[in-house]
N, C-alpha and C positions, 0 to 999 in steps of 0.2 A: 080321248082314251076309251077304250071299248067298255061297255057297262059290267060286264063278265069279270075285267079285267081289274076293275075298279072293286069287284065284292070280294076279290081274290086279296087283294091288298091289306084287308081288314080282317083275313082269317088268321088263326092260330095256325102251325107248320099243322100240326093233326089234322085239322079240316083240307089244307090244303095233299096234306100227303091222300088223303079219302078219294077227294077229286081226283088226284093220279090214279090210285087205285080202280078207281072205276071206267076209268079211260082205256082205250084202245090204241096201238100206236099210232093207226091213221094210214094217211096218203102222205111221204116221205114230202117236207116241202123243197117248191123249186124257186130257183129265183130269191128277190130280196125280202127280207122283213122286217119288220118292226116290234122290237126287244122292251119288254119292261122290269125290271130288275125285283124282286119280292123280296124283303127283309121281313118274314114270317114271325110275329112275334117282338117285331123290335119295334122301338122307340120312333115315331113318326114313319110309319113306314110310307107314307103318300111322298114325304117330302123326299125320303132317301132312295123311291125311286124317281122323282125329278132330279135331283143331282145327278146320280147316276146317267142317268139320260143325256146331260147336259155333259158332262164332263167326262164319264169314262166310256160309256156303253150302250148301242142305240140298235142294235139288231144282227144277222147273220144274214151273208147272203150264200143259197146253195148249187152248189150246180152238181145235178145227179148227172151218170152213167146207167146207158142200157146195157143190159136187158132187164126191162119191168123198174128202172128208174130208182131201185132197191139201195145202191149205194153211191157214195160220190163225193165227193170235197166241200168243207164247208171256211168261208171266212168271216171270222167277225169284223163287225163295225166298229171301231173304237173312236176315242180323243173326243174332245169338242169337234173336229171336224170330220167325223164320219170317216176315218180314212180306213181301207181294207187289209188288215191286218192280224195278225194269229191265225192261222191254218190247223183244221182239223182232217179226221177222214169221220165220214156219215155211215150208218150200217146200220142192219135191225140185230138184236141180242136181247140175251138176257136182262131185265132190270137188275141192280142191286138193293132197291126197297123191296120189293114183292117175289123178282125171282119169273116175272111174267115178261112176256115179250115186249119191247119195246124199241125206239131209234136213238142211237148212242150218237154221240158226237165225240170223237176222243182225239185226243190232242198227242198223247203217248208218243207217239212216235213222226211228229210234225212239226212240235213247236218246244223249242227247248224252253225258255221262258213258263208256257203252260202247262207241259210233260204231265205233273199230277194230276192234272184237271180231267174230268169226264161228265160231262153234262149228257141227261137222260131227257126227251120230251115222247109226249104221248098228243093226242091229237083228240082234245076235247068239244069243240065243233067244228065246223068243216073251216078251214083255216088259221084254228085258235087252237095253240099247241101252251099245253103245261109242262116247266122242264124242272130238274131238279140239279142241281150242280154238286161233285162230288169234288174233294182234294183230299186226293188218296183213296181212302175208302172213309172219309169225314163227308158229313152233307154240311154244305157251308151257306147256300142260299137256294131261293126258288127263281123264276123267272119265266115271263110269258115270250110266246111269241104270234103274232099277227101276220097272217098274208094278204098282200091289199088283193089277190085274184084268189076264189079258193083253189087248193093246187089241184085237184079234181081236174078243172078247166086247163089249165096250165099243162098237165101232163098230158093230155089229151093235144093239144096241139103243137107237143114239142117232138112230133116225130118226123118223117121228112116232108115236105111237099109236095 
């Protein structure tokens, strides 16, 4: 697990909401990643994101549309076995912590099942995104996410040949 990822785990939601706050949205990621679930403030939160991990939740994978790679469909990774499942749409917008720009992931109108759901990430080093997860307008958990290429690179040679 990334070291970043690992001091994240151990913060209170405050620190961790700081972090968002200071972050930038980034370069939209493309392709697959690797998900860690943040229970800010809870009880074992190392262990409750290795369950997670193991059993519900293991990452998104993105595939943007041109032009500028700006928006495009996201699926998450669910079950024990990784299967690709829950469909969102990607976009940049407004936060709802801060009100500043950020990349929304919303479900709204994709996934009956996750409808309320709206997770936010912002792009705190180059392939290391902080996201926040909304149901409804409740913040219910945090969650990293990891791209094993920074997508910097990635979008750079996903154009034609």
């Amino acid at each position: 697990m990334n070291t970043q990822i690992e001091q994240w785990l151990s913060l209170p939601r405050e620190e961790l909401d700081k972090v968002y706050k200071k972050a930038k949205p980034g370069t939209m990621p493309q392709g697959e990643t690797q998900g860690t679930a943040i229970w800010a403030g809870g009880l074992f939160p190392g262990l409750f994101s290795v369950v997670a991990r193991l059993l519900a939740w293991q990452g998104k994978v993105f595939d943007l549309f041109a032009p500028g790679f700006n928006s495009g469909v996201v699926v998450n990774k669910v079950s024990p076995w990784g299967l690709n499942l829950i469909v969102a749409k990607a976009y940049r917008d407004k936060s709802w912590l801060d009100g500043k720009d950020t990349i929304v992931i919303d479900y709204g109108t994709t996934s009956l099942l996750a409808r309320p759901i709206r997770d936010e990430i912002r792009e705190v080093a180059p392939g290391l995104y902080l996201g926040k997860v909304w149901w409804g307008k409740r913040r219910i958990l945090d969650f990293a996410l990891e791209c094993p290429t920074p997508t910097a690179e990635v979008v750079q040679t996903a154009g034609p040949a």
